[in-house]
mmCIF file of the C-alpha atoms, coordinates in Angstrom:
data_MODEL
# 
_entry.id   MODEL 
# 
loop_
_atom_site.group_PDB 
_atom_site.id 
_atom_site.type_symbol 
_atom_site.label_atom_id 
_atom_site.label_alt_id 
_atom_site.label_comp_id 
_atom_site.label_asym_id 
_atom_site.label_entity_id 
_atom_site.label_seq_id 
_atom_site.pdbx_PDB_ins_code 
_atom_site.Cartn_x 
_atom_site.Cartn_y 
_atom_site.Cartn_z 
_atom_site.occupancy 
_atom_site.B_iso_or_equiv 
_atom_site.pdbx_formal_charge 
_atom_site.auth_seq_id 
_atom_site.auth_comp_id 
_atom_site.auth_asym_id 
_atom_site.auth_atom_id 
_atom_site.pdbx_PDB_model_num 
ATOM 1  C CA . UNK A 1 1  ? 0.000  0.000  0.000   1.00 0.00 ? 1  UNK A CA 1 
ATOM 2  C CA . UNK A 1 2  ? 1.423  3.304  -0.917  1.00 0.00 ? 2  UNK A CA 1 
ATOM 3  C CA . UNK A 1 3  ? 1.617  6.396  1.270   1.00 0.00 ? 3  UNK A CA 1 
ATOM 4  C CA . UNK A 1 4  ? -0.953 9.583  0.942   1.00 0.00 ? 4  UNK A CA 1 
ATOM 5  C CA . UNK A 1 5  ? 0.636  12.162 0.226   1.00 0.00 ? 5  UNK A CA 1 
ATOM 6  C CA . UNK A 1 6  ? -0.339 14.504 2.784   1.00 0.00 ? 6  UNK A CA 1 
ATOM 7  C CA . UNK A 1 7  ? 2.376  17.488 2.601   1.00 0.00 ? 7  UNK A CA 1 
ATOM 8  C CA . UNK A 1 8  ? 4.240  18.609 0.268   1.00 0.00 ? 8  UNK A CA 1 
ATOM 9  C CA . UNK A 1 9  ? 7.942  17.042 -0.396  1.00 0.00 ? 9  UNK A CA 1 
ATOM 10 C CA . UNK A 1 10 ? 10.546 19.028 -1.424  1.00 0.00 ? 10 UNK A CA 1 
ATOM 11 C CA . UNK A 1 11 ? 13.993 17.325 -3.058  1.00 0.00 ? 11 UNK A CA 1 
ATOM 12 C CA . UNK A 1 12 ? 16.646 18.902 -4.529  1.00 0.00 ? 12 UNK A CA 1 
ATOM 13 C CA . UNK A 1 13 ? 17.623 17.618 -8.225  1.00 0.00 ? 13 UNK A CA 1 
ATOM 14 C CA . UNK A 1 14 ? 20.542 18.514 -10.736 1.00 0.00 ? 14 UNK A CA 1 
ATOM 15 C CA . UNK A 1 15 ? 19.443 19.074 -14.456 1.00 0.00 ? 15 UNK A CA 1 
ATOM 16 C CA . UNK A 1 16 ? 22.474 19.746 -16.898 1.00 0.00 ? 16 UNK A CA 1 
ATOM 17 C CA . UNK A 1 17 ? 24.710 20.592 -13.856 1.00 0.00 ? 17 UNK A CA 1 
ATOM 18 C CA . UNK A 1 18 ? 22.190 23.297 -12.539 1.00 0.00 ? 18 UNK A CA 1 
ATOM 19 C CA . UNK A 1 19 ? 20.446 22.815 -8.762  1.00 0.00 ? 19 UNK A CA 1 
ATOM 20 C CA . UNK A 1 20 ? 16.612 22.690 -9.075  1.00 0.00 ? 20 UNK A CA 1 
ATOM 21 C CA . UNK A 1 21 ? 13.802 22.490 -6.150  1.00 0.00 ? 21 UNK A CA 1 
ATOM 22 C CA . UNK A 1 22 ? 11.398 20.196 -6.899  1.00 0.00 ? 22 UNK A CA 1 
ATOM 23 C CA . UNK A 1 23 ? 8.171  19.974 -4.673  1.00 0.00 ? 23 UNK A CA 1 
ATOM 24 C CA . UNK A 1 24 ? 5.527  17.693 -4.885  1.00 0.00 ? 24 UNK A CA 1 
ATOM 25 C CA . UNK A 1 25 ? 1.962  18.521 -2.974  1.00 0.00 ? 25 UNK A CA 1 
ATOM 26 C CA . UNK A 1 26 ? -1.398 17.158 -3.050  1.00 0.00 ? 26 UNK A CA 1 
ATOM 27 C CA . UNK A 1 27 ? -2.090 20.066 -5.435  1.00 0.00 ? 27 UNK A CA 1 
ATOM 28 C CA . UNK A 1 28 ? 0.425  19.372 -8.028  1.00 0.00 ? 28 UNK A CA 1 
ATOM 29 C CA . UNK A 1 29 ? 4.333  19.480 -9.560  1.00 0.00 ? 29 UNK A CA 1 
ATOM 30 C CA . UNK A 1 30 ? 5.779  22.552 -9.114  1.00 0.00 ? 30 UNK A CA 1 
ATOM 31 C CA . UNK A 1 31 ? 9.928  22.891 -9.568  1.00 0.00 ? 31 UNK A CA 1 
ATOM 32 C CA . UNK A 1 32 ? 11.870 25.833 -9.607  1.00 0.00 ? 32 UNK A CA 1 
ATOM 33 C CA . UNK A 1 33 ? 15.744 26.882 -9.631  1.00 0.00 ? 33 UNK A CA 1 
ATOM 34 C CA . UNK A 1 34 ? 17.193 26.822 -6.085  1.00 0.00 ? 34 UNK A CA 1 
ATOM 35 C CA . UNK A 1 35 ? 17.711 30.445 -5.060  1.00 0.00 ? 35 UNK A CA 1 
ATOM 36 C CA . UNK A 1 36 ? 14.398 31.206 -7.101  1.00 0.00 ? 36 UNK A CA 1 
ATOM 37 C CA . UNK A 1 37 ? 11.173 32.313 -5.684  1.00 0.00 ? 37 UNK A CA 1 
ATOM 38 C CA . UNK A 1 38 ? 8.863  31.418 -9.255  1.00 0.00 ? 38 UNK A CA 1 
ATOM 39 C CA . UNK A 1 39 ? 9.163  28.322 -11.428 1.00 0.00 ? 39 UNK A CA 1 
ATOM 40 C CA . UNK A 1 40 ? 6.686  26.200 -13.408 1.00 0.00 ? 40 UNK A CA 1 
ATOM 41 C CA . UNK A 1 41 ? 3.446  24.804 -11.442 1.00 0.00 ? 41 UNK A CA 1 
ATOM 42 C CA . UNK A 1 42 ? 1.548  22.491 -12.779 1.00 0.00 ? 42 UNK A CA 1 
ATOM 43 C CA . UNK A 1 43 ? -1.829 20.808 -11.418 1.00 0.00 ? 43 UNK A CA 1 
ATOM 44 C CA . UNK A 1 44 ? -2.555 17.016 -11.051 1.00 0.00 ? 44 UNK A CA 1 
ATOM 45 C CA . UNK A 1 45 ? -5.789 17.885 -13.179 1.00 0.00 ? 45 UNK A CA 1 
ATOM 46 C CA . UNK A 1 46 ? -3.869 19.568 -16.014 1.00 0.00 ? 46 UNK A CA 1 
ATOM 47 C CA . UNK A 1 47 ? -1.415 16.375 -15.847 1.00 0.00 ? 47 UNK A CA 1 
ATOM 48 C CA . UNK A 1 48 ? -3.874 14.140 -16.391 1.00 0.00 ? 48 UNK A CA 1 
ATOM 49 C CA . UNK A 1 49 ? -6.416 15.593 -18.479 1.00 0.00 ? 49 UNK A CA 1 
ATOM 50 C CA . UNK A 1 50 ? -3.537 16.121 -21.201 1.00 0.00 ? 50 UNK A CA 1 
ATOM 51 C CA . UNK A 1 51 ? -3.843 20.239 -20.250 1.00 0.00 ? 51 UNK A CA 1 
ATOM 52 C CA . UNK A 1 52 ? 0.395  19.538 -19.028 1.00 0.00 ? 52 UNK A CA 1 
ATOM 53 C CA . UNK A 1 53 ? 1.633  20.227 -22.363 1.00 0.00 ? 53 UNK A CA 1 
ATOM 54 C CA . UNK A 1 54 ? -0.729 23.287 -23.760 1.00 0.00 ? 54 UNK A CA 1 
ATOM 55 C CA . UNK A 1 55 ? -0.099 25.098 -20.023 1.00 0.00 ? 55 UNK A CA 1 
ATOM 56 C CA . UNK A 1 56 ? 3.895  24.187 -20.650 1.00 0.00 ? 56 UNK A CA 1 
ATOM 57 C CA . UNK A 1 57 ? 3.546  25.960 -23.607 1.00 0.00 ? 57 UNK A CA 1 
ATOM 58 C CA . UNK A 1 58 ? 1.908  28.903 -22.531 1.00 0.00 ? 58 UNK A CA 1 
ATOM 59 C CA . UNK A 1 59 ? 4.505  29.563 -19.542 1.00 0.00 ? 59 UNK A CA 1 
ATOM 60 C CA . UNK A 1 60 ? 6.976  29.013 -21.796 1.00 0.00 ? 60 UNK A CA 1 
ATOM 61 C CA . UNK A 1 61 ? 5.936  31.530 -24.653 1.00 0.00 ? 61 UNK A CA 1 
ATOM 62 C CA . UNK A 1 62 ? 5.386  34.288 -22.037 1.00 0.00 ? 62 UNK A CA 1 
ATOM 63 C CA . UNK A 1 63 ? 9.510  33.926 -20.901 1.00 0.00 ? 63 UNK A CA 1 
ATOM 64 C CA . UNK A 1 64 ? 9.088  32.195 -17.463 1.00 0.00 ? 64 UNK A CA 1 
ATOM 65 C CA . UNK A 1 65 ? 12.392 30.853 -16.782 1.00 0.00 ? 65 UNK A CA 1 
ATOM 66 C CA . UNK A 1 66 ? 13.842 28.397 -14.658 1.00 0.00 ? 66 UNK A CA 1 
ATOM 67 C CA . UNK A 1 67 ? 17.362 29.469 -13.918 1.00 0.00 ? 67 UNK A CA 1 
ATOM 68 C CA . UNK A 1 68 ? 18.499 28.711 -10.645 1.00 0.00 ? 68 UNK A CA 1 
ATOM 69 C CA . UNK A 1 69 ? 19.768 32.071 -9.005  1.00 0.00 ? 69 UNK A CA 1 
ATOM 70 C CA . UNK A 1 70 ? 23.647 33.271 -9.797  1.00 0.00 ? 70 UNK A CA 1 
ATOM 71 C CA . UNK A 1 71 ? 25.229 33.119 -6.579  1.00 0.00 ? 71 UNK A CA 1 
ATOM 72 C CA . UNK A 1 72 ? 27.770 36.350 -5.661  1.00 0.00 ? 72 UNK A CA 1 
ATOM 73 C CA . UNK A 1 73 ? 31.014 36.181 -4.537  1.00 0.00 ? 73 UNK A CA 1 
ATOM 74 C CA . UNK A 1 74 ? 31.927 37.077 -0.827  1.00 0.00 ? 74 UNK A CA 1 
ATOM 75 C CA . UNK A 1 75 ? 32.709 40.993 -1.699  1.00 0.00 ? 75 UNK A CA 1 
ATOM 76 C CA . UNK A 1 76 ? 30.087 41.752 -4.256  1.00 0.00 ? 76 UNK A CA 1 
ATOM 77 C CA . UNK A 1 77 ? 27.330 44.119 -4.038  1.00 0.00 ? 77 UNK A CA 1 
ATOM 78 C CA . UNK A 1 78 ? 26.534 46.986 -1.975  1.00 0.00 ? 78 UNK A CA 1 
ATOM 79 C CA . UNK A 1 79 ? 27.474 45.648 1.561   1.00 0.00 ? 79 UNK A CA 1 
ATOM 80 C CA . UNK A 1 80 ? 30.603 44.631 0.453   1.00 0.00 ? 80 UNK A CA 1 
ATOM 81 C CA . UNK A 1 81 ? 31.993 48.015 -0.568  1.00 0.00 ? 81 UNK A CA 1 
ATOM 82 C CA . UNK A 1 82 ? 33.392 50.794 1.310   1.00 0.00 ? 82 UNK A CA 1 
ATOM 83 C CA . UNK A 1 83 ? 33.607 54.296 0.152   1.00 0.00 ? 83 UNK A CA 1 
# 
């Protein structure tokens, strides 16, 4: 017997060398670039009524990328400089 999923479970995966976030909820997929606040959602409803590929579509025609955030080195930006 399987496990309900109850909560959502959050695991960390590597695609082409970059760190991703993927989370998996009773609501749906959603998986996003570690550092990264927005990714791509998508619904157990639009996954199985065949709406996963036309809403992957979409998000990608309107530029939603995945990136995972650049990460700066120790000095950079405005706290690290001194006038």
């Amino acid at each position: 017997m399987a496990t309900r999923l109850e909560k959502p479970l959050r695991r960390e995966i590597s695609v082409n060398g970059k760190p991703f976030i993927v989370t998996v909820s009773p609501d749906g997929l959603k998986l996003v670039g570690k550092g990264r606040r927005k990714g791509l959602e998508l619904s157990w409803e639009d996954l199985v009524g065949g709406d996963a590929a036309l809403a992957t579509a979409l998000r990608a025609s309107l530029g939603a990328t995945l990136e995972p955030a650049k990460r700066r080195s120790a000095g950079a930006g405005r706290r690290g400089r001194r006038r």
